[in-house]
N, C-alpha and C positions, 0 to 999 in steps of 0.2 A: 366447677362446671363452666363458669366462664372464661376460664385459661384451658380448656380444650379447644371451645369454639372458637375462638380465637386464633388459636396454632393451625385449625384446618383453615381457618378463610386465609391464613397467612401460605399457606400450604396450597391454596385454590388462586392466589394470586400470583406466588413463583410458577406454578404451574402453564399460568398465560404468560408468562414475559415472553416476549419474541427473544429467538436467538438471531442473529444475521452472520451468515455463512458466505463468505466471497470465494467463490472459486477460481482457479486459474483457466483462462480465455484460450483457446488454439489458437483459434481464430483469430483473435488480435495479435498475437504471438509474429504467425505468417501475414497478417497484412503489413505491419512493422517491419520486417523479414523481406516482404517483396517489393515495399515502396522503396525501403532502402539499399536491394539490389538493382529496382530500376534508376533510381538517382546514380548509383554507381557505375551500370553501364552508360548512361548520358555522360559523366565525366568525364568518364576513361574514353569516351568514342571526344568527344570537342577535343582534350588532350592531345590524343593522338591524330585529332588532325582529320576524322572520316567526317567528322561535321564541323561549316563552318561560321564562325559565329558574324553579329554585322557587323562588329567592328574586330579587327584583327588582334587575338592572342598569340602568349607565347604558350601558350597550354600548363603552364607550370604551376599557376594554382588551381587549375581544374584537376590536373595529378595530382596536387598536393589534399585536393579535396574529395580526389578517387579513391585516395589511401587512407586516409579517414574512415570512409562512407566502407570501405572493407573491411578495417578495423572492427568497426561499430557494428557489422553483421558478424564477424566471428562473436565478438563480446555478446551480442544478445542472442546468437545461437546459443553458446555456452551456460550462459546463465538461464534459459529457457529448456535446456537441457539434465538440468540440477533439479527440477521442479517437480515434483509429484503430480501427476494429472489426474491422480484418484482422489490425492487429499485434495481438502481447502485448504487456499493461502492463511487462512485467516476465520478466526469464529471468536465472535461477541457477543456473551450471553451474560445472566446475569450473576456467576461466581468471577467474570474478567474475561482477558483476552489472551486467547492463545491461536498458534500458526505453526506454519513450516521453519520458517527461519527464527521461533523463539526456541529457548533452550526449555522453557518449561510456563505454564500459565503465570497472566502478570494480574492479580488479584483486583479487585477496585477498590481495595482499602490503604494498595501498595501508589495508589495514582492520587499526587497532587495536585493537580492544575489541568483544566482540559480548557482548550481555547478552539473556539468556532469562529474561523473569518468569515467576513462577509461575501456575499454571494460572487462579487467578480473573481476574485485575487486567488480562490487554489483549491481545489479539489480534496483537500485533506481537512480533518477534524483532527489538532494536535493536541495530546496528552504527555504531559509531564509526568514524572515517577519521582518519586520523593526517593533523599538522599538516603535515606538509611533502608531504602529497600536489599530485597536479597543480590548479594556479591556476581553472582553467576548473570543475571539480567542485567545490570547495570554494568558488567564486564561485556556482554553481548551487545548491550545498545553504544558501548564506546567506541565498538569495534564494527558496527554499522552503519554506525553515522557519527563519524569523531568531531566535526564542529557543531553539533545540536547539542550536545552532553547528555542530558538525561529525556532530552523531547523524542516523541518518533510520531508518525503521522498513519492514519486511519484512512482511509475512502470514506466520502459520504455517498457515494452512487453506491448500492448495491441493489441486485436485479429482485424485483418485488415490492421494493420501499422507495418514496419519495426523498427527494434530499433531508427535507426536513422532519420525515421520519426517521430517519436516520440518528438523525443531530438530537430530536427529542430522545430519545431510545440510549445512546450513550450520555445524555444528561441526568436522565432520569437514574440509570445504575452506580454510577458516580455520584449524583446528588445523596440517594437511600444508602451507598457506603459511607458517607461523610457523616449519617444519625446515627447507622445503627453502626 
């Protein structure tokens, strides 16, 4: 009788776990998108000569830095374009983490090492994945990020929760992987 009640309050307590769902931003998308079309026409216009700067250029790295700045709007059109705007990017609950760009859920029994910087230095909460995880995820995180090896990085901002709800929340699922 008391391995029922048990199993339900265990049952009553997966129940509450938050999951935290990031979803992909438009908004942010086009503002990135338009600050970096306006830098682009600012370059291309000093370049060419229609505006002139206080001290005299030869326009050559303001072109050199037009073509950049067009570069970098094709690339994040492109990659912005790939994106599902129905899905989340990303959902962290308490069986793991799964997204758009994973091949499949990365379990919390499959993550060795989760490290939280401190509050100046980055916007990421980074998790490890242990070596002997599955072949497919560890083929996909090499191929997205080939000088990390097996690290890949989380947001702690996500809209609802404080940072340091955040940070608690993937501790606490990685911690209860590591007992049970």
């Amino acid at each position: 009788m008391t391995d029922g009640h048990s199993s339900i309050a265990n049952r009553d307590q997966s129940a509450t776990q938050p999951v935290l769902v990031l979803r992909p931003s438009t908004r942010a998308v086009i503002s990135v998108i338009c600050v970096m079309a306006l830098l682009f026409v600012y370059t291309s216009l000093v370049a060419v000569g229609w505006i002139e700067m206080s001290r005299p250029t030869s326009g050559v790295g303001h072109g050199l830095i037009a073509i950049l700045l067009f570069f970098g709007i094709i690339i994040v059109s492109l990659k912005a374009r790939r994106l599902d705007y129905t899905k989340p990017v990303m959902v962290i609950g308490p069986n793991g983490i799964t997204g758009q760009k994973l091949p499949k859920l990365i379990p919390w029994s499959m993550i060795e090492r989760v490290e939280t910087p401190q509050a100046g230095r980055a916007g990421l909460i980074y998790l490890t994945v242990r070596k002997d995880a599955d072949p497919e995820i560890l083929k996909h995180l090499y191929k997205w990020q080939p000088f990390r090896n097996r690290t890949f990085g989380i947001p702690h901002r996500v809209p609802g929760y404080s940072s340091s709800e955040v940070k608690d929340i993937v501790n606490r699922y990685f911690e209860s992987s590591q007992r049970g």
